[in-house]
Backbone as CSV, one residue per row, in Angstrom:
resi,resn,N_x,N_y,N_z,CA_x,CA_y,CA_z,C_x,C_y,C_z
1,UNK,-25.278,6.646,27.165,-24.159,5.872,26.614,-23.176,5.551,27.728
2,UNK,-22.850,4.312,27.896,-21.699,4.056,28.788,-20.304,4.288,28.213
3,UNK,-19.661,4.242,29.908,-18.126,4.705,29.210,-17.293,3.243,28.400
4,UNK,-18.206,2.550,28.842,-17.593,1.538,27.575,-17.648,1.553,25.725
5,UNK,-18.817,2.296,26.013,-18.897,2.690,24.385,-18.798,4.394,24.169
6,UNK,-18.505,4.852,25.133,-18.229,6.579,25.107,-17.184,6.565,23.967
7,UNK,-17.466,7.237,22.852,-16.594,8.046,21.593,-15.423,8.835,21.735
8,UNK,-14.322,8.889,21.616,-13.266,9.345,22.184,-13.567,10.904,21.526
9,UNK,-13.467,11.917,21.810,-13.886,13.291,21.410,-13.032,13.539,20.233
10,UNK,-11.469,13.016,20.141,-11.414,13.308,18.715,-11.791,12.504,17.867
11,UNK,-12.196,11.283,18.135,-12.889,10.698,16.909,-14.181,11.000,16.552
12,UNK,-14.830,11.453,17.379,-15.725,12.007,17.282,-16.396,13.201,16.574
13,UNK,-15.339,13.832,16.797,-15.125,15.424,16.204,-14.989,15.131,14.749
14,UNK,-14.053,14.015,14.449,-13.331,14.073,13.000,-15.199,13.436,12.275
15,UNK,-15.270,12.195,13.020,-16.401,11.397,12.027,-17.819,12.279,11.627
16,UNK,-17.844,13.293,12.671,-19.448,14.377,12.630,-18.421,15.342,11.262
17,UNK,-17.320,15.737,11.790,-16.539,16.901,10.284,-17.331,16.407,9.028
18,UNK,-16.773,15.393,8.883,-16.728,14.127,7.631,-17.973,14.137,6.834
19,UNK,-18.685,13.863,8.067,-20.094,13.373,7.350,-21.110,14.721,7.359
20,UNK,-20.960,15.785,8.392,-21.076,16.996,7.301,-20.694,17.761,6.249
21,UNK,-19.585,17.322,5.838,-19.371,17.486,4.489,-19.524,16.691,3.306
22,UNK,-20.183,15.852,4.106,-20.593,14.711,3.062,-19.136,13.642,2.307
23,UNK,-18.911,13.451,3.144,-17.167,12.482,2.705,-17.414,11.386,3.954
24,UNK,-17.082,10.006,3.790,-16.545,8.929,4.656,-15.611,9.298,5.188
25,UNK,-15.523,9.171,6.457,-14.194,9.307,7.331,-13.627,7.904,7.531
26,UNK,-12.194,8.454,7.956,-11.388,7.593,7.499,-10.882,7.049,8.927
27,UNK,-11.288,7.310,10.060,-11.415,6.850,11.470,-13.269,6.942,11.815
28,UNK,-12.906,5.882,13.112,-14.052,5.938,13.623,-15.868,5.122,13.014
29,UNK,-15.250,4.734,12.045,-16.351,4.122,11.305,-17.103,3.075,12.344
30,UNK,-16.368,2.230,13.032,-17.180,1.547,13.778,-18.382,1.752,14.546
31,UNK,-18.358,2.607,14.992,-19.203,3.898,15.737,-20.461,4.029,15.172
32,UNK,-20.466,4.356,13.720,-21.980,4.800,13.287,-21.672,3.873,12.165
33,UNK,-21.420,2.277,11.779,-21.898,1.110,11.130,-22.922,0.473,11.073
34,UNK,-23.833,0.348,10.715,-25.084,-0.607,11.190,-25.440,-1.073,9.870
35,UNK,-26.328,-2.062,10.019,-26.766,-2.848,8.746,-26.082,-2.801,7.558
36,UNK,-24.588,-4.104,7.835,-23.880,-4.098,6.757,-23.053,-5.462,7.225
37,UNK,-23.999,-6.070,7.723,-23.308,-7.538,8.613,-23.204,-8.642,7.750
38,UNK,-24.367,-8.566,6.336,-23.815,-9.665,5.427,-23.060,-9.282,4.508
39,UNK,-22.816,-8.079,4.364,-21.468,-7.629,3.061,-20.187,-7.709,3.901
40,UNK,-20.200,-7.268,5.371,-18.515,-7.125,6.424,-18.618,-8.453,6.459
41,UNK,-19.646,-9.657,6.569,-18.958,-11.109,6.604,-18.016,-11.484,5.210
42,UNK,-18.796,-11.160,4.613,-18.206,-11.659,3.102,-16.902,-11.070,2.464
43,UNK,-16.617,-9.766,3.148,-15.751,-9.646,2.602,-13.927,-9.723,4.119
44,UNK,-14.510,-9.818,5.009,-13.884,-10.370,5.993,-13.342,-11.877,5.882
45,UNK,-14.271,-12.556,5.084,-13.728,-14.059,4.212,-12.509,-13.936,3.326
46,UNK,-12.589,-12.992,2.965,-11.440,-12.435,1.981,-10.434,-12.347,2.788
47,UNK,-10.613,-12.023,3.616,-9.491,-11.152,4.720,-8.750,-12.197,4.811
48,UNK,-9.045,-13.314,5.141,-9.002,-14.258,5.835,-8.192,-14.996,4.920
49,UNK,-8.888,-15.348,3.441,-8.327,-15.610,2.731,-6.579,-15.293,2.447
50,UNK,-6.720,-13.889,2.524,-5.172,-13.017,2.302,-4.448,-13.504,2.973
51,UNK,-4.730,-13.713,4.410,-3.996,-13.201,5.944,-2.958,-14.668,5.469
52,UNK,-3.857,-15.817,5.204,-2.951,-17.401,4.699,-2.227,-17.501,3.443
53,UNK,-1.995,-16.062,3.431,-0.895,-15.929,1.803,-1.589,-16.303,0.442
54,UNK,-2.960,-16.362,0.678,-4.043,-16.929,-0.638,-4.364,-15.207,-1.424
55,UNK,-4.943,-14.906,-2.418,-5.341,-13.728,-2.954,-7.397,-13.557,-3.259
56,UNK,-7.641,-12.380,-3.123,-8.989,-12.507,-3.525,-9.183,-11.189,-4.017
57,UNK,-10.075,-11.331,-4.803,-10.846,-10.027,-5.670,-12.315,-9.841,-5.291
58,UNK,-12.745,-8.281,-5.256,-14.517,-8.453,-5.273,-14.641,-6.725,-6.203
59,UNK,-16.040,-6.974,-6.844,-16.895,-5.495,-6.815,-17.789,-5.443,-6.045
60,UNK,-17.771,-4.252,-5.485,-18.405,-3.676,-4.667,-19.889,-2.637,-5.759
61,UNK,-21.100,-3.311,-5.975,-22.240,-2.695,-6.434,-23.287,-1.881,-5.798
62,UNK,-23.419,-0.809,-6.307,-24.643,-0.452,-5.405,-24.947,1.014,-6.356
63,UNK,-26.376,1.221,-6.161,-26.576,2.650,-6.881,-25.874,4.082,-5.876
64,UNK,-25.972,4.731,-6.491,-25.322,6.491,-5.642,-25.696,6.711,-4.691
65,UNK,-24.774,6.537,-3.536,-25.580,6.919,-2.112,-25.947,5.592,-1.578
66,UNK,-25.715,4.219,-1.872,-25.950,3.153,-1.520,-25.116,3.174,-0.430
67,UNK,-24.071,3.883,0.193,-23.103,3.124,0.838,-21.601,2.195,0.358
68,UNK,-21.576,2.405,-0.720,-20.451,1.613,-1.444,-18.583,2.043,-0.757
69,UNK,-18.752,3.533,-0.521,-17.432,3.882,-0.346,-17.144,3.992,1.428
70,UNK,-18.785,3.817,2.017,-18.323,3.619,3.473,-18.270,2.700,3.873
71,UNK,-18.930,1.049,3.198,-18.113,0.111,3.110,-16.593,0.286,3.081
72,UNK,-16.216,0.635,1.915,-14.887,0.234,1.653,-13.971,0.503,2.714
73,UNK,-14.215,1.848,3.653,-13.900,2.447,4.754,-13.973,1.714,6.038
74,UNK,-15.056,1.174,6.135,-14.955,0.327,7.005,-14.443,-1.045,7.386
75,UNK,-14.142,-1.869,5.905,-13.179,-2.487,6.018,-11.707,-2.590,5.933
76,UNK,-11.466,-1.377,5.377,-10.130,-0.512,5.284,-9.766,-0.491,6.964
77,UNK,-10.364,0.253,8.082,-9.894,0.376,9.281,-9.710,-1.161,9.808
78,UNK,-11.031,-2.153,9.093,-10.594,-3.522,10.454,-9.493,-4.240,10.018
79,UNK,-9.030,-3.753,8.705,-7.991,-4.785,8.187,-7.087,-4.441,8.429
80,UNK,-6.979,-2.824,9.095,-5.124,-2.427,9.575,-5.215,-2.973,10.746
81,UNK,-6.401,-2.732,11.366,-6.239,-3.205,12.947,-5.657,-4.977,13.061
82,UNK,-6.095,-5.518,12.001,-5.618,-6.622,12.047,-4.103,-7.236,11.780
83,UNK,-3.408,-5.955,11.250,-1.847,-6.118,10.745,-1.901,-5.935,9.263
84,UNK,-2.771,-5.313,8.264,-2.792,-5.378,7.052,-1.915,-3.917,6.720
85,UNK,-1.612,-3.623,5.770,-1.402,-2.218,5.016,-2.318,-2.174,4.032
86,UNK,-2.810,-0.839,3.660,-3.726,-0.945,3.015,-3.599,0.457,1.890
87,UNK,-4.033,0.207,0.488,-3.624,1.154,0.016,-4.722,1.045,-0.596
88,UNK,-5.404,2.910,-0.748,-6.970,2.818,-1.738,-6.959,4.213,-2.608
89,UNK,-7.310,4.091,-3.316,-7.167,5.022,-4.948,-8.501,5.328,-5.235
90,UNK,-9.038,6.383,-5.652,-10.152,6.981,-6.104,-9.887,7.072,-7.637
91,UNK,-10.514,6.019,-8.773,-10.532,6.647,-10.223,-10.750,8.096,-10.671
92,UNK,-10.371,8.701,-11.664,-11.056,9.996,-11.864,-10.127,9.736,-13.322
93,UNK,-11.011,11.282,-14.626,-9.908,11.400,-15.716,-9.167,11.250,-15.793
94,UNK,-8.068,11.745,-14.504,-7.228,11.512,-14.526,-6.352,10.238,-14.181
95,UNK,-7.112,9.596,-13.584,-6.032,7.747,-12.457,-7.143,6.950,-13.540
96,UNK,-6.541,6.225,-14.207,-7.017,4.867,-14.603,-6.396,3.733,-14.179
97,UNK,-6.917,2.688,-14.687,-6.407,1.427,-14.958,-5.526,0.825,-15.759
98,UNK,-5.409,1.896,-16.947,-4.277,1.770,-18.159,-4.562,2.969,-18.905
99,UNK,-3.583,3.704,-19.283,-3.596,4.384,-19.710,-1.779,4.620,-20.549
100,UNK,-1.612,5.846,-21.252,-0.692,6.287,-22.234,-0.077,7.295,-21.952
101,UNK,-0.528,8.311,-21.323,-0.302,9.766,-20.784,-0.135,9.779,-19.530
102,UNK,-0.301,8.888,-18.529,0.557,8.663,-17.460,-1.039,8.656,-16.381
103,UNK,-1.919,7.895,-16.980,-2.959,7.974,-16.257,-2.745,6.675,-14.960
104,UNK,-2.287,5.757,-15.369,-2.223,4.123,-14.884,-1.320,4.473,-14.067
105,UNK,0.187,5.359,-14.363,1.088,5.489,-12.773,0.272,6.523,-12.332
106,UNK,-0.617,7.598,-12.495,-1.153,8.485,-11.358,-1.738,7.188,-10.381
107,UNK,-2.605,6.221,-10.940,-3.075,5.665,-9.635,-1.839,4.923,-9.008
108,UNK,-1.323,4.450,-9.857,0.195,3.760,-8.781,0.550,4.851,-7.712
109,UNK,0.156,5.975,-7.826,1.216,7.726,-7.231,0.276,7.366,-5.946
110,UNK,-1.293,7.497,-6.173,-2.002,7.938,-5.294,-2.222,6.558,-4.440
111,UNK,-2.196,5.496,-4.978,-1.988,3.843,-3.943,-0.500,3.754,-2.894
112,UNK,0.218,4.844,-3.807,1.444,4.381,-2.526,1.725,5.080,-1.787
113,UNK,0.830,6.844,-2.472,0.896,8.021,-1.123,-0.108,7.530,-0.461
114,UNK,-1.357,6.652,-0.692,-2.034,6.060,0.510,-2.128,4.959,0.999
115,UNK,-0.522,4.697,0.990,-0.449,3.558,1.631,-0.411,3.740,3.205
116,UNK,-1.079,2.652,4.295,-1.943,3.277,5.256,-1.647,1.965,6.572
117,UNK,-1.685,1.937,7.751,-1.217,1.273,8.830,-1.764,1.385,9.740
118,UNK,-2.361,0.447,10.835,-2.683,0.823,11.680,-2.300,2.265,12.763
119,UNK,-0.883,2.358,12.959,-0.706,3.892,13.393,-0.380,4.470,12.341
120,UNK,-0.465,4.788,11.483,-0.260,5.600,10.356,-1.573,5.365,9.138
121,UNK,-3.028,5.699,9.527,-4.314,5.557,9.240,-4.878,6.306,8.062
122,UNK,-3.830,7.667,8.485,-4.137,9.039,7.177,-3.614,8.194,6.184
123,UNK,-2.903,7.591,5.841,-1.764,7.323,4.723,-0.657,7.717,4.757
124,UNK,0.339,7.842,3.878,1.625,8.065,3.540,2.793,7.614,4.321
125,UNK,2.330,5.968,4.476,3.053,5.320,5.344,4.165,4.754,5.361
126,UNK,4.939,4.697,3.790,5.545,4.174,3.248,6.924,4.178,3.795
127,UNK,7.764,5.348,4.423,8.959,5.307,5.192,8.746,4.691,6.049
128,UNK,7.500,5.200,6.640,7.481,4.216,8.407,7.405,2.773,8.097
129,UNK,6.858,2.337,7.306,6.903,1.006,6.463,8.520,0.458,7.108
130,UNK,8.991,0.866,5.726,10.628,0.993,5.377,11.428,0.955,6.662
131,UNK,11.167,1.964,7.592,11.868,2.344,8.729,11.736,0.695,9.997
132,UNK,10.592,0.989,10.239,10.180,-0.219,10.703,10.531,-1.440,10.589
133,UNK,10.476,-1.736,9.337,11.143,-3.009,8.860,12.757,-3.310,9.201
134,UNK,13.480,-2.176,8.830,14.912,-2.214,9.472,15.128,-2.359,10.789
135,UNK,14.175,-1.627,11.318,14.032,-1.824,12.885,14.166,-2.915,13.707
136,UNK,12.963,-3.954,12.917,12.114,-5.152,13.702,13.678,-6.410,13.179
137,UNK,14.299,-6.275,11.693,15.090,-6.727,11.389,16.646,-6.823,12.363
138,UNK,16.434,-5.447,12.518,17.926,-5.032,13.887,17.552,-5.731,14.745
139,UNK,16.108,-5.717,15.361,15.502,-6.366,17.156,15.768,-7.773,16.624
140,UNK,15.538,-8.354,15.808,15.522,-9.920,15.762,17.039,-10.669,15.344
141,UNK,17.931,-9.661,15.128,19.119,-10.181,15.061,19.804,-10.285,16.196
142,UNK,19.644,-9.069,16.812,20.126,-9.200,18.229,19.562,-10.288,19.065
143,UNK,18.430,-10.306,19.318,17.861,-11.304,19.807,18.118,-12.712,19.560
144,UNK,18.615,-12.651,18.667,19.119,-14.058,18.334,20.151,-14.662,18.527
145,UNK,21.420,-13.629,18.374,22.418,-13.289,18.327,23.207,-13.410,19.799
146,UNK,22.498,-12.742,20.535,22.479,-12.071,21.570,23.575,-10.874,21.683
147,UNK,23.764,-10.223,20.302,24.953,-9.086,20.502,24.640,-7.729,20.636
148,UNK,25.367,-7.474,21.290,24.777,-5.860,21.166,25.162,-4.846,20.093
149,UNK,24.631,-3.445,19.892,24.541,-2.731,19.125,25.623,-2.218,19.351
150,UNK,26.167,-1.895,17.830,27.295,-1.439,17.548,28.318,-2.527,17.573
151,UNK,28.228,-4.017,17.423,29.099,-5.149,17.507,29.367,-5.240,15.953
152,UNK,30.333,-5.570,15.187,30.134,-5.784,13.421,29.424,-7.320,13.690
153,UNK,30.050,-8.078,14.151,29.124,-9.187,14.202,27.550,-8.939,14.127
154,UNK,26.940,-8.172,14.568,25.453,-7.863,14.671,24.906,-7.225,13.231
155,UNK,26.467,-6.306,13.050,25.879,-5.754,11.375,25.647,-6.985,10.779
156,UNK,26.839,-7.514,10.561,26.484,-9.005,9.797,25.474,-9.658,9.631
157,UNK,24.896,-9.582,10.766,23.985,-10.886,11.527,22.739,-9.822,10.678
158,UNK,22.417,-8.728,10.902,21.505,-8.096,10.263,21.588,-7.876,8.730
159,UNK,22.665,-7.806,8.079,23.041,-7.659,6.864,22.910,-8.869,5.877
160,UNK,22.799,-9.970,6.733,22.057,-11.873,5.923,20.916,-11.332,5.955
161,UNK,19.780,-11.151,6.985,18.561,-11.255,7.413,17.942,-10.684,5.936
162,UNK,18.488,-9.300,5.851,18.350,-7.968,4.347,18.159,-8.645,3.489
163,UNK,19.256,-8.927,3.200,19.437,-10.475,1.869,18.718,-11.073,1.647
164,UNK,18.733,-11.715,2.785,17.275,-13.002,2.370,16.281,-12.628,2.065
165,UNK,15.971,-11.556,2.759,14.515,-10.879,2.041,14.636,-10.191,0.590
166,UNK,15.609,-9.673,0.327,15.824,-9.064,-1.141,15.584,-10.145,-1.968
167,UNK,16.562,-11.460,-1.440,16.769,-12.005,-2.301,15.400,-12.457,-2.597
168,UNK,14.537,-12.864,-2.513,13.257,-13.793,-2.730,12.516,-12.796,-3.429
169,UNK,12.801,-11.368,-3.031,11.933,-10.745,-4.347,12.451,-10.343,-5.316
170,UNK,13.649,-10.559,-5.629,14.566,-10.496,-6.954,14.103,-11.422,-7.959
171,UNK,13.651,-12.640,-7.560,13.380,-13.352,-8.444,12.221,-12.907,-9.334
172,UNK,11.154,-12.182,-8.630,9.980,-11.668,-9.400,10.307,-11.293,-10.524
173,UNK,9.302,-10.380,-11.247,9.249,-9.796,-12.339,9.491,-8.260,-11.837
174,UNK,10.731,-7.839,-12.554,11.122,-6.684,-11.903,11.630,-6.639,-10.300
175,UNK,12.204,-7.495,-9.724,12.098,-7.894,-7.977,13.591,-7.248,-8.439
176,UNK,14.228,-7.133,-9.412,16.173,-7.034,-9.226,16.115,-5.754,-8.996
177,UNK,15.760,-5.170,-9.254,15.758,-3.670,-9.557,15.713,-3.097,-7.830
178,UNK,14.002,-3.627,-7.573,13.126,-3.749,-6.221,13.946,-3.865,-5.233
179,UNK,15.071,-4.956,-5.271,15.451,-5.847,-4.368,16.542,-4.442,-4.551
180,UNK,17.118,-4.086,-4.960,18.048,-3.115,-5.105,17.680,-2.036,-4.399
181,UNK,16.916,-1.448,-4.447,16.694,0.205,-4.438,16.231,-0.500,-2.690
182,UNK,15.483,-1.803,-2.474,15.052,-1.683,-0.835,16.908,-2.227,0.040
183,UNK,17.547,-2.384,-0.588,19.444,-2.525,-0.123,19.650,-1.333,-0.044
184,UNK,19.340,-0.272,-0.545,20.161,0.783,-1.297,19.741,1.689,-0.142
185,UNK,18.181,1.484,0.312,17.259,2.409,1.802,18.153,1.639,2.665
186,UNK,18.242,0.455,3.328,18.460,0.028,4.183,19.672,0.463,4.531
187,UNK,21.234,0.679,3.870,22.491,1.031,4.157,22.439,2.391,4.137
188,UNK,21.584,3.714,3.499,21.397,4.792,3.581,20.735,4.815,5.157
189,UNK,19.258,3.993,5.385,19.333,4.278,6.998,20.549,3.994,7.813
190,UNK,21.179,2.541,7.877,21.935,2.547,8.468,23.393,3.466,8.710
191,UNK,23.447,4.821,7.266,25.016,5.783,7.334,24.225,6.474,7.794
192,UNK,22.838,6.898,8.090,21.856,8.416,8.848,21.967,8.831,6.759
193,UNK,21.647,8.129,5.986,21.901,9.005,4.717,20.428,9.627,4.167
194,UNK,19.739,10.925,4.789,18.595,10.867,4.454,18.428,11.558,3.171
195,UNK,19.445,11.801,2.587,19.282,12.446,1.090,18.902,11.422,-0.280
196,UNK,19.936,9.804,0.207,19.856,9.025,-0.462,18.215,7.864,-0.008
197,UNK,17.995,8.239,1.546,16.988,7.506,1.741,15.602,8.173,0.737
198,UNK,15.466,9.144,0.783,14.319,9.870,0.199,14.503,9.983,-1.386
199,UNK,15.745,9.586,-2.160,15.732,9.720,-3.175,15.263,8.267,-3.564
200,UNK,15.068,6.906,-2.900,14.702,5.936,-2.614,13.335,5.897,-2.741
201,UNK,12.593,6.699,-1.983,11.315,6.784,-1.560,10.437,7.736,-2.908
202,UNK,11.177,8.201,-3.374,10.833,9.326,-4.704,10.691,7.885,-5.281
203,UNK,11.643,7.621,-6.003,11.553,6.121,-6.750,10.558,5.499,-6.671
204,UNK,10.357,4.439,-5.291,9.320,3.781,-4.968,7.986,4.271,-5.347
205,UNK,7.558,6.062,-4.760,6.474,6.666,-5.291,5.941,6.936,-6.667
206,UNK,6.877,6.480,-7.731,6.997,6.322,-9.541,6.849,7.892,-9.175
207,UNK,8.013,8.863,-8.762,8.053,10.396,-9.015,9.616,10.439,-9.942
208,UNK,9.664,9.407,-10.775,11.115,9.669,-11.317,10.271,9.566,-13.056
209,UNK,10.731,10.887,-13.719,9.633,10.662,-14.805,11.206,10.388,-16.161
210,UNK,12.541,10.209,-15.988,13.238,9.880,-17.074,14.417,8.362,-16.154
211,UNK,14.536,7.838,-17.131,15.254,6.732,-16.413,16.626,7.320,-16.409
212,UNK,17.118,8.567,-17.296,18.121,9.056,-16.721,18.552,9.830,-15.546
213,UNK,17.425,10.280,-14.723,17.742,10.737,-13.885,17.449,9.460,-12.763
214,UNK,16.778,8.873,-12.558,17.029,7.561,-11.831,18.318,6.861,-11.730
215,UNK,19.105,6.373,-12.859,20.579,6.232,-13.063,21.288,7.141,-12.214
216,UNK,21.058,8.683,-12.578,22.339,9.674,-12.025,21.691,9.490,-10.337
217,UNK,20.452,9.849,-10.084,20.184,9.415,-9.228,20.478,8.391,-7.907
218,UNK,20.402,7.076,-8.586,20.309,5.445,-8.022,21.025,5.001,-8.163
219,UNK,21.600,4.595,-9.810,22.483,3.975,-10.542,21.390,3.057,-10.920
220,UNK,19.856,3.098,-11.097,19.239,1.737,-11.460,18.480,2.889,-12.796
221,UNK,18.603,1.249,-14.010,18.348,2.196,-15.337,17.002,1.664,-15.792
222,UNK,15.718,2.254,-14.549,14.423,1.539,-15.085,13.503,2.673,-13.834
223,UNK,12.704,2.894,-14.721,11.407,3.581,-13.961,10.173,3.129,-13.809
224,UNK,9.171,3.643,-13.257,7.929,2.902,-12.674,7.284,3.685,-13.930
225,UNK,5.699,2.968,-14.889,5.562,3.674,-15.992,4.458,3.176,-15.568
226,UNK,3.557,3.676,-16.923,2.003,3.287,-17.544,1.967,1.598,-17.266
227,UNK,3.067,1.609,-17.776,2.816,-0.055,-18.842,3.347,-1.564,-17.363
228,UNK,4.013,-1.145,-16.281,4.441,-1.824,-14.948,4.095,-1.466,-13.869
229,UNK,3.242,-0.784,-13.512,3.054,-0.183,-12.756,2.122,-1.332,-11.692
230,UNK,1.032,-1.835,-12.205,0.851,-3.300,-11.701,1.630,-4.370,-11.211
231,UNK,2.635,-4.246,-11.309,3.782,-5.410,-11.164,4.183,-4.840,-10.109
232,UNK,4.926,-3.625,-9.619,4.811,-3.367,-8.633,4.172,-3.327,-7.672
233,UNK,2.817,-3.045,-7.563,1.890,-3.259,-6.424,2.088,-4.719,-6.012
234,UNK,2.224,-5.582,-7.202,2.489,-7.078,-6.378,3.851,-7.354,-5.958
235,UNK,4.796,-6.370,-6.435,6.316,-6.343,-5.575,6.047,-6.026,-4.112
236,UNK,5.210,-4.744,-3.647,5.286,-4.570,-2.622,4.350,-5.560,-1.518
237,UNK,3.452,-5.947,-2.255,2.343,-7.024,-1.479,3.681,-8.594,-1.140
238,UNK,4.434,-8.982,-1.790,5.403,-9.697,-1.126,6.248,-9.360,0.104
239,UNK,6.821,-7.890,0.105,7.572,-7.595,0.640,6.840,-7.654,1.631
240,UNK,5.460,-6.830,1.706,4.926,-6.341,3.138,4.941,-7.566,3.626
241,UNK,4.834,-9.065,3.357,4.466,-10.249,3.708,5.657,-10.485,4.621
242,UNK,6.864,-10.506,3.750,8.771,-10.812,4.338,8.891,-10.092,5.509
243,UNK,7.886,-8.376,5.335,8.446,-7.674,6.492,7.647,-7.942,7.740
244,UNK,6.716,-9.102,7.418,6.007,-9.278,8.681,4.516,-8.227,8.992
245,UNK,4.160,-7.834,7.735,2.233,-7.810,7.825,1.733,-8.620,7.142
246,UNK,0.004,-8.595,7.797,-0.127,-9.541,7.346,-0.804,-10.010,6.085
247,UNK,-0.534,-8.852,5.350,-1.010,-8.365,3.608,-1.295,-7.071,3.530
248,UNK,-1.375,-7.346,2.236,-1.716,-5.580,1.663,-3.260,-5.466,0.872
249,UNK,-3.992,-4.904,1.176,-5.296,-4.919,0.727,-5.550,-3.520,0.070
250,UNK,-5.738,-3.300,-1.550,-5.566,-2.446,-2.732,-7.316,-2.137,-2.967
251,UNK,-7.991,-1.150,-2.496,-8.626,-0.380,-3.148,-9.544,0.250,-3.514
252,UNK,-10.095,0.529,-4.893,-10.434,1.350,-5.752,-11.466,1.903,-5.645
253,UNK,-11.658,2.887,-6.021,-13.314,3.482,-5.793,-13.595,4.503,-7.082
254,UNK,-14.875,4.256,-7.289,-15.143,5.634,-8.475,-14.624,4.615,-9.618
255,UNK,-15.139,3.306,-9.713,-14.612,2.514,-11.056,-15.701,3.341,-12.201
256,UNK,-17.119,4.368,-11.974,-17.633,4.054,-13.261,-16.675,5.126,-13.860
257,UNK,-15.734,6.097,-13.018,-14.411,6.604,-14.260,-14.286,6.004,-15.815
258,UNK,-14.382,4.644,-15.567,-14.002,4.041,-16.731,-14.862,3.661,-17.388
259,UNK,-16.174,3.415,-17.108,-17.358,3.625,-17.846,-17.910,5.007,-18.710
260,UNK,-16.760,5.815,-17.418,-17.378,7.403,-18.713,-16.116,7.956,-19.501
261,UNK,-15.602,6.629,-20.086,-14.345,7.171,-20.846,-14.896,7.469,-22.371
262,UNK,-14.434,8.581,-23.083,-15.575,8.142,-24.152,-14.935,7.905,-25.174
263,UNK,-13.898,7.580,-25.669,-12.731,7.173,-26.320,-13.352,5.260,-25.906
264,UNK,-13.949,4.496,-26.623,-14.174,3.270,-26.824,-13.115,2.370,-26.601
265,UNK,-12.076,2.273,-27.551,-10.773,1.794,-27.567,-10.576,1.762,-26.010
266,UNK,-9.964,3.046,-25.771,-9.292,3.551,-24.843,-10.095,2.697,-23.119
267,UNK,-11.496,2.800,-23.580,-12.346,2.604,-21.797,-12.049,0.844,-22.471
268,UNK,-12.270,-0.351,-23.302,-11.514,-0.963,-23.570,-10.382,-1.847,-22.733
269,UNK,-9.759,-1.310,-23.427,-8.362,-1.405,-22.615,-8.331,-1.226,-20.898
270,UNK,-9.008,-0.607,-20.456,-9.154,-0.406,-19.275,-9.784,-1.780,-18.814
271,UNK,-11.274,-2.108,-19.325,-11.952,-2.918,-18.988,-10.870,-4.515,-19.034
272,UNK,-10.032,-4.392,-20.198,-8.793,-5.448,-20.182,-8.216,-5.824,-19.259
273,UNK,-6.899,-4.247,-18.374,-6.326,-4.299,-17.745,-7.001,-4.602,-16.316
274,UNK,-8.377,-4.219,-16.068,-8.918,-5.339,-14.827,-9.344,-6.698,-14.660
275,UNK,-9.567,-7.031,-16.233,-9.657,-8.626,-16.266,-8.455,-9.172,-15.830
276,UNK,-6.937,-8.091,-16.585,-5.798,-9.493,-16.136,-5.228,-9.013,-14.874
277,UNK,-5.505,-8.234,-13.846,-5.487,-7.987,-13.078,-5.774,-8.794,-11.802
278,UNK,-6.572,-9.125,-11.969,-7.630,-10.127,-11.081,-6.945,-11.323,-11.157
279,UNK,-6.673,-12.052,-12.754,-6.493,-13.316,-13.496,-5.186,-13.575,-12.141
């Protein structure tokens, strides 16, 4: 093997862990990929699709052991490398697609603790998200500006930029709320307020289970539930857009979960909530 294709030893280490335990790793996939050049075209079309602000859907088929979830893995890594965020959810009893008992926000819980970035690959990317964004927002005011830090003029100049981005997702469905609580992080980073930043980030994660404590909390009188929890994922797929990636790519694995629901009605409804999902 040349040192052009020599394996860096910890990726190495992690992808042999992985696959002796029989799990996809979540680095390094490129490495041991082979024969999967007409499914990575096709769904790299997609990519492509996204990257121009367009949307696309696919299932991914195959019997047990086909390869289905190291696909998904492998396009999971080329799409951060490309500027995407990427967030992916494993179905089980417990995470559905819709559910009553709080099955539909578990997967909202587990899509936004794995929400995922090129340097931030494990998941739980969501502050650095957040953080970042204020960041790149501060660099481009100045830059524009040409003022330096610590000028109020520069707060200013950064404090429109905020706006404008709130504002455009206020208009959504549920964006007022959204547009709120991402004002509410941004002036908490900017006082060093990390009590109020993380009570922010609780929120965002749907870990607020009464809208009264969100209120005493936030002051905002609405929580992430069963029944919205979808609406959000497309709140944040705007934002990531405003904050400058170049989409958010959502998912799922272990759909026959919902094939072994045995409550009829209930698997149903599920099969519903991915039709209008897609729609």
């Amino acid at each position: 093997m040349s040192e052009q294709t020599k394996v860096p030893k910890r990726i190495a280490r992690t992808v042999l862990n992985s696959l002796k335990g029989g799990v996809v790793p979540r680095i390094g996939l490129p490495y041991v990929t082979v024969g999967r050049k007409s499914e990575i075209e096709a769904l790299l079309h997609d990519v492509d699709i996204i990257s121009e602000g367009g949307a696309s859907f696919r299932f991914i088929v195959g019997r047990y052991g086909s390869g289905k979830s190291f696909l998904i893995q492998t396009i999971r890594n080329y799409v951060m490398d490309k500027g995407f965020i990427v967030a992916d959810a494993d179905l089980s009893p417990e995470r559905r697609l819709q559910g009553t008992r709080g099955q539909g926000l578990a997967t909202y819980r587990e899509l936004i603790g794995n929400l995922a970035t090129k340097t931030r690959p494990e998941g739980g990317a969501l502050t650095l998200i957040l953080d970042r964004w204020i960041s790149s927002v501060q660099a481009q005011a100045a830059q524009e500006t040409g003022l330096q830090p610590g000028d109020p003029a520069l707060s200013a100049a950064v404090d429109r930029k905020i706006v404008a981005v709130t504002s455009q997702i206020s208009e959504l469905v549920h964006g007022f709320e959204f547009a709120t609580l991402l004002s509410k992080y941004y002036h908490a980073y900017i006082e060093q307020d990390d009590e109020t930043r993380m009570k922010v980030i609780r929120w965002f994660r749907g870990e607020y289970a009464l809208k009264r404590e969100a209120k005493e909390a936030l002051g905002v009188n609405i929580i992430i539930t069963d029944d919205d929890w979808y609406d959000y994922l497309k709140l944040f797929a705007v934002f990531f857009r405003l904050a400058g990636y170049a989409g958010m790519m959502i998912m799922i694995d272990e759909l026959v979960n919902i094939y072994k629901i045995p409550n009829s009605i209930t698997r149903q409804y599920n099969y519903e909530k991915n039709a209008d999902d897609v729609q």
